[in-house]
C-alpha positions as CSV (number, residue, x, y, z in Angstrom):
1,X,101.1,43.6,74.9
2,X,101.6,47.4,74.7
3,X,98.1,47.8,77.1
4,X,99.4,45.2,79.4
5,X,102.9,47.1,79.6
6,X,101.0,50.4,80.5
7,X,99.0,48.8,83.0
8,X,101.9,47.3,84.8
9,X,103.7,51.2,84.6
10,X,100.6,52.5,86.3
11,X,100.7,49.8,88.8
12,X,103.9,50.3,89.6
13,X,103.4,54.1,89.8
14,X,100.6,53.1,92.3
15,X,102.8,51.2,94.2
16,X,105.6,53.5,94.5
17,X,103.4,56.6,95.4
18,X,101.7,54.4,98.1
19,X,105.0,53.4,99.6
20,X,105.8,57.0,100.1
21,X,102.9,57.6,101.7
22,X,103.6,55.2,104.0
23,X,106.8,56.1,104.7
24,X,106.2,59.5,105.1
25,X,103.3,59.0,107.0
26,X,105.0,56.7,109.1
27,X,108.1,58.9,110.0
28,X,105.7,61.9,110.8
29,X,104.0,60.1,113.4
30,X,106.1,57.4,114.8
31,X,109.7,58.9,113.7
32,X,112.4,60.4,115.8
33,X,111.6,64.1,115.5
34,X,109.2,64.8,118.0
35,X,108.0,68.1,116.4
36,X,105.3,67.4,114.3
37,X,104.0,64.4,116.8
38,X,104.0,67.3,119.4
39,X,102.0,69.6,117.0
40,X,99.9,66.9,116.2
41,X,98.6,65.7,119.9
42,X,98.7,68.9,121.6
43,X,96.7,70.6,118.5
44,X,94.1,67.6,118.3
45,X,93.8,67.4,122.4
46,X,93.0,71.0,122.5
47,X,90.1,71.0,120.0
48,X,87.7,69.3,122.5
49,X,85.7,67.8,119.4
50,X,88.7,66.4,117.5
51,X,90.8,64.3,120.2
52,X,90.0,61.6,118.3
53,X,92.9,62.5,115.8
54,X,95.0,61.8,118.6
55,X,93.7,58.6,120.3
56,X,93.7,56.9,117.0
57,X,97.2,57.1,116.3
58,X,98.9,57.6,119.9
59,X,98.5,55.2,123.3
60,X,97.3,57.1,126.4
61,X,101.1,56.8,127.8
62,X,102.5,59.0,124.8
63,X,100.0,61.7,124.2
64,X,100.0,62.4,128.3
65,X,104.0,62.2,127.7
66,X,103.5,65.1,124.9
67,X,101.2,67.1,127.1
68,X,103.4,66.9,130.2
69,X,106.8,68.5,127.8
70,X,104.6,71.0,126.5
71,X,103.0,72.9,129.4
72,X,102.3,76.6,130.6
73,X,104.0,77.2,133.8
74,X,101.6,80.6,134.7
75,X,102.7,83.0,137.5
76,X,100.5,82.6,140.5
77,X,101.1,86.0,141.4
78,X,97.7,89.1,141.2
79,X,97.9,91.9,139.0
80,X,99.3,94.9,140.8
81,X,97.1,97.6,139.6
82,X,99.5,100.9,140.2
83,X,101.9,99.3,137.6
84,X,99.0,100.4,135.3
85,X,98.9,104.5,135.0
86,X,96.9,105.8,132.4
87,X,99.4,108.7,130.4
88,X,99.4,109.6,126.9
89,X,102.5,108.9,125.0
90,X,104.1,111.5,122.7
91,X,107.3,109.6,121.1
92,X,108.9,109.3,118.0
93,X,110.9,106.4,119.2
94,X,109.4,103.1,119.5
95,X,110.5,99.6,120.1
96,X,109.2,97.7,117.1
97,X,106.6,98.0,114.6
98,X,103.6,96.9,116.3
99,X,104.4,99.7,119.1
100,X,104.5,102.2,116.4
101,X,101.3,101.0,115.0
102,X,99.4,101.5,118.3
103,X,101.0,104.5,119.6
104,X,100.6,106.4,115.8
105,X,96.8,107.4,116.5
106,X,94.8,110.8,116.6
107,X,93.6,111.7,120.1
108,X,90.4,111.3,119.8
109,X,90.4,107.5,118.7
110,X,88.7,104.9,120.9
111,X,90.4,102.2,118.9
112,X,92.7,101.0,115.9
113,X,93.3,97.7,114.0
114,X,96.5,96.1,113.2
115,X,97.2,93.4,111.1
116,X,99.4,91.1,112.8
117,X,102.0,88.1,111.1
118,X,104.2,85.5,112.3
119,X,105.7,82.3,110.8
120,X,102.2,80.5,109.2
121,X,99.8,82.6,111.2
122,X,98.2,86.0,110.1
123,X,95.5,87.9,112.5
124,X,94.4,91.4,114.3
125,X,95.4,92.8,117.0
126,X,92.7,95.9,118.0
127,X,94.2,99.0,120.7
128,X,91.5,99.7,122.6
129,X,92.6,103.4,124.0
130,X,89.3,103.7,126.8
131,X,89.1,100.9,128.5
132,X,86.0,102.4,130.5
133,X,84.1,101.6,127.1
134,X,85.3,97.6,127.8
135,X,82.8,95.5,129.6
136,X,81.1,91.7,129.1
137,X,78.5,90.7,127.5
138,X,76.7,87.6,127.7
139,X,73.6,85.9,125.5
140,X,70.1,87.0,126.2
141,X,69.7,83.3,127.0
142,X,72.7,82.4,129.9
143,X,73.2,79.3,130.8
144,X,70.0,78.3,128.4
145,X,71.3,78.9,125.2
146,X,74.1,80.8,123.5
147,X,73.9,83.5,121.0
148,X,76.8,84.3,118.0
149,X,78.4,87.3,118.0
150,X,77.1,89.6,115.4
151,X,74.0,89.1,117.3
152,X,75.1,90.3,120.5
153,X,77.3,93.1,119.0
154,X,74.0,94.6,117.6
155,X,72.0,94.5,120.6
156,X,74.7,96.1,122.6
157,X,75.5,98.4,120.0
158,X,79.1,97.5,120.2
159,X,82.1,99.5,118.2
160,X,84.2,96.0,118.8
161,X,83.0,92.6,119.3
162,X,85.3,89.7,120.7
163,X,84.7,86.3,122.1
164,X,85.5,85.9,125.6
165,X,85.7,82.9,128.3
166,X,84.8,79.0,127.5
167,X,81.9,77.2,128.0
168,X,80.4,74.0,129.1
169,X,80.2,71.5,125.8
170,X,79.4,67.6,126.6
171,X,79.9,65.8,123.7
172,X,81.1,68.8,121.5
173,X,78.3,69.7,120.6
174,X,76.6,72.2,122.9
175,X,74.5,74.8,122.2
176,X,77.5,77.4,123.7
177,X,75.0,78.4,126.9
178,X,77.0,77.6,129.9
179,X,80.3,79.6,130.5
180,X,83.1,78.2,132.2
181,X,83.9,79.6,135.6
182,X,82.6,82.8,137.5
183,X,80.8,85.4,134.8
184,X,81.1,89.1,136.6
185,X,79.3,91.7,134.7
186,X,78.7,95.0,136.2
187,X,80.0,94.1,139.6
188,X,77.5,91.2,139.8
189,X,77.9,87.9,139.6
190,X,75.8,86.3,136.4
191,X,77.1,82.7,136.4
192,X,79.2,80.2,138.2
193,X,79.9,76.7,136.9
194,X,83.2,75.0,138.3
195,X,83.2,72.1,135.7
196,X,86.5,72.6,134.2
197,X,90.1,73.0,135.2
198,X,91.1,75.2,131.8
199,X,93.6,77.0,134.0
200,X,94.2,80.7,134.4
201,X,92.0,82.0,136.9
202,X,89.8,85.2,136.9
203,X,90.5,87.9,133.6
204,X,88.6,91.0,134.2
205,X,88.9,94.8,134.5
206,X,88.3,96.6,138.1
207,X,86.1,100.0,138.5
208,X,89.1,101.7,137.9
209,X,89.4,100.0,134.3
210,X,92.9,98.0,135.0
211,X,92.3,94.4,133.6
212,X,93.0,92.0,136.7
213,X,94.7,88.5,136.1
214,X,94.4,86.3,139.1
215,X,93.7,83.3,140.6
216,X,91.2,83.7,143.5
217,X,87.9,83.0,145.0
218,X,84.9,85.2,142.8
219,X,84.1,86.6,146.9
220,X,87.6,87.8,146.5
221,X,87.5,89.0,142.7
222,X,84.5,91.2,144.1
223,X,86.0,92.3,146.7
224,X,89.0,94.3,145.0
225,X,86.5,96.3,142.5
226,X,86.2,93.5,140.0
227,X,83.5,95.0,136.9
228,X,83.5,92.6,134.6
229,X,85.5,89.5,134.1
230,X,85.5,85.9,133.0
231,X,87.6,82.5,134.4
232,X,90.2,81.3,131.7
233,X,93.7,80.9,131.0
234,X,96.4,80.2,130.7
235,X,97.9,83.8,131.9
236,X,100.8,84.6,129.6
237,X,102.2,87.7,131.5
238,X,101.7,89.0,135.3
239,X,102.9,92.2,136.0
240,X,105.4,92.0,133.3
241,X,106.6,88.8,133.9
242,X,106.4,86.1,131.0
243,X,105.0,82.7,131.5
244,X,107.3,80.2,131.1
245,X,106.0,78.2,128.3
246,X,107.3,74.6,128.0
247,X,107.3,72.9,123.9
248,X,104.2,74.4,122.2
249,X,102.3,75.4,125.7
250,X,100.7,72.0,125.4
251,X,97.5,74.0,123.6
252,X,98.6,73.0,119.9
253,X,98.4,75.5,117.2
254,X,95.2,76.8,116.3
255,X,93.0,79.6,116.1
256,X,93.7,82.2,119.0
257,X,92.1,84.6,121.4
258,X,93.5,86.7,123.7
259,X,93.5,90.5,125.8
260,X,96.1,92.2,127.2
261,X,97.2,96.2,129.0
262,X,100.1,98.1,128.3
263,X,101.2,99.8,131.4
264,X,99.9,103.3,129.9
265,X,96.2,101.3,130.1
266,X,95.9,100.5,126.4
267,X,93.8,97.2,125.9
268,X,95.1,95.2,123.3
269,X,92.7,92.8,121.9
270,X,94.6,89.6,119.9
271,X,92.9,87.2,117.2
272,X,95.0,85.0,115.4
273,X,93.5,83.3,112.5
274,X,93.9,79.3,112.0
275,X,92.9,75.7,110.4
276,X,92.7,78.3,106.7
277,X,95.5,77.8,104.1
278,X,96.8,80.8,104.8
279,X,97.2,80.6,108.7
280,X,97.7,77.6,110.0
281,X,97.2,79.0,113.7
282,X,99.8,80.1,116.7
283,X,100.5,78.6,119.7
284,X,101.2,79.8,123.1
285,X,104.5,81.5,122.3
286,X,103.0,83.2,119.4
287,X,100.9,84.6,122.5
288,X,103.1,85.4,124.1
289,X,105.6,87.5,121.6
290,X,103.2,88.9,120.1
291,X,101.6,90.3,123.8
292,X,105.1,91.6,124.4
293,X,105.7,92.9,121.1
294,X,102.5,95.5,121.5
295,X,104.0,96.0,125.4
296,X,101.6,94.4,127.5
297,X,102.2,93.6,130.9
298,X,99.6,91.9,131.8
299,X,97.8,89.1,129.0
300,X,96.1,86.1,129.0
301,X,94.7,83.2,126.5
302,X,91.0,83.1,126.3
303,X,88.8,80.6,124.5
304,X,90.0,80.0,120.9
305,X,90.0,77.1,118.5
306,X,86.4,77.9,116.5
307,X,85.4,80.5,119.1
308,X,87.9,82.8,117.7
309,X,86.0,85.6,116.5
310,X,86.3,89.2,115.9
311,X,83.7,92.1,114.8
312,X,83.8,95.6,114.2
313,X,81.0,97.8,113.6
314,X,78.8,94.4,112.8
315,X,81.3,93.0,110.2
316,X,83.4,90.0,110.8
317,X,86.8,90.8,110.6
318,X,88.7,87.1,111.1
319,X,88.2,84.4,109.7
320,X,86.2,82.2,111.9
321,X,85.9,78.1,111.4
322,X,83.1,76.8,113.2
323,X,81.3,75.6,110.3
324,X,77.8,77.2,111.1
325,X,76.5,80.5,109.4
326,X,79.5,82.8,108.6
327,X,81.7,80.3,110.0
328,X,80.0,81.6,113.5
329,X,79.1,79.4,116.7
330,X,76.5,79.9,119.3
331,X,78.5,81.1,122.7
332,X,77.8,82.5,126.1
333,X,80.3,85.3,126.9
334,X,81.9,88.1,125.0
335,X,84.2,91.3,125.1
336,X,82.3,94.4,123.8
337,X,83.5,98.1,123.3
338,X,80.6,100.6,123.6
């Protein structure tokens, strides 16, 4: 009798623990507050190799309803390159902390790390103080094969590594050779495939080492001096106006990439850690603050997810997820600092 009695309380422990994980389960998903289903759609239709965790819960109607309430509405305007004038600051007065962190350098510094921290996302931000030493670089292999990062950080002999520009990847599951878009390098044109709308538009620095955001032809991207650039987006600021972000950005929260120029030409490179238990990821008004926070006036998202990946003199400094050797995937395109 007594075994039968603590059978039927484990039973009814089972039953009551299952119930609330129906309920809960079942007002995260299908209750009235939108935020998690938001989170959970635009995160999971963003990852290019997990959309199936949205498509099993949500109908075609709702998860295009999420994506059209959270959008990126970017500027369409071209970077005006004499709001950029290379100066050196000498302040004591600054307008927050990350400011203060990137201005508080000796001279002869070509760059500086930062620690960066929001609400669930932890990352780096690096100052890159001569962008002349900024310029692409691409896998031995283009549009064969990709290459990871540490490996192309060594052959370039690169101070600072970061991933760059998307790529081509049927079925999830490419081998990271084909970029996205038009690849400039050097003033030449290295790549062109057209087979994705990721938005954005060109993301590049000019001979006279002003990073360029615009949407335009790559004829037209060589044509005003363009040195090295990739196709991406979406643009968060354009001459130091903000993109109006709608919801989450309609990009979910994960791990992020991104570049930006202060008006004083300081190159801030952004990686936000995410999908770790101690950084769940950012979003595209993470992006954005952050961008505005270190004074850039002229940003953009580049690839992210598991091609979020940072090096400095050959070490990994994030914390990259793509499952393969040091949590590193094969890609095409990258920012190096030489």
């Amino acid at each position: 009798m007594k075994l039968l009695n603590i059978k039927k309380k484990y039973l009814i422990t089972f039953i009551v623990l299952d119930s609330l994980f129906l309920f809960s389960f079942t007002f995260l998903f299908y209750g009235p507050w939108p935020g998690f289903r938001n989170f959970w759609i635009t995160s999971a239709m963003t990852t290019m190799n997990h959309r199936y965790l949205a498509t099993w819960f949500y109908s075609d109607e709702t998860i295009e309803k999420v994506l059209s309430n959270n959008t990126v509405v970017e500027s369409d305007d071209v970077t005006d390159p004499n709001m950029v004038q290379f100066k050196k600051y000498t302040t004591s007065i600054y307008r927050n902390k990350y400011e203060k962190e990137l201005l508080d350098h000796d001279k002869d510094d070509l760059y500086k790390l930062i620690e960066v921290s929001g609400t669930g996302y932890q990352g780096y931000a690096v100052a890159i103080y001569d962008p002349s030493r900024i310029g692409i670089a691409t896998t031995k292999y283009l549009n064969k094969r990709g290459e990871d990062i540490l490996t192309v950080s060594k052959r370039e002999n690169a101070v600072v590594a970061m991933n760059a520009g998307g790529f081509y990847d049927p079925d999830w599951n490419s081998n990271g050779a084909i970029p996205h878009g038009t690849v400039i390098q050097d003033g030449k044109i290295v790549s062109s495939y057209h087979g994705a709308g990721m938005g954005g538009g060109f993301i590049g620095f000019d001979s006279n080492d002003k990073l360029i955001l615009g949407k335009m032809s790559a004829k037209e991207a060589l044509d005003i001096g363009m040195r090295d650039a990739v196709e991406f987006g979406p643009f968060l600021i354009v001459n130091g106006k903000r993109s109006f972000v709608k919801g989450n950005g309609g990009w979910g929260i994960s791990p992020r990439t991104a570049i930006g120029q202060r008006s004083d030409g300081i190159v801030i490179f952004l990686v936000i850690n995410g999908r770790i238990a101690s950084s769940i990821g950012a979003d595209m008004v993470d992006l954005c603050d952050l961008m505005e926070d270190f004074g850039a006036i002229n940003a953009a998202n580049l690839d992210g997810g598991s091609s979020t990946e940072l090096v400095i003199n050959n070490e990994i400094i994030n914390t990259p997820v793509a499952g393969g050797k040091n949590g590193l995937r094969d890609m095409p395109t990258f920012w190096v600092v030489k």
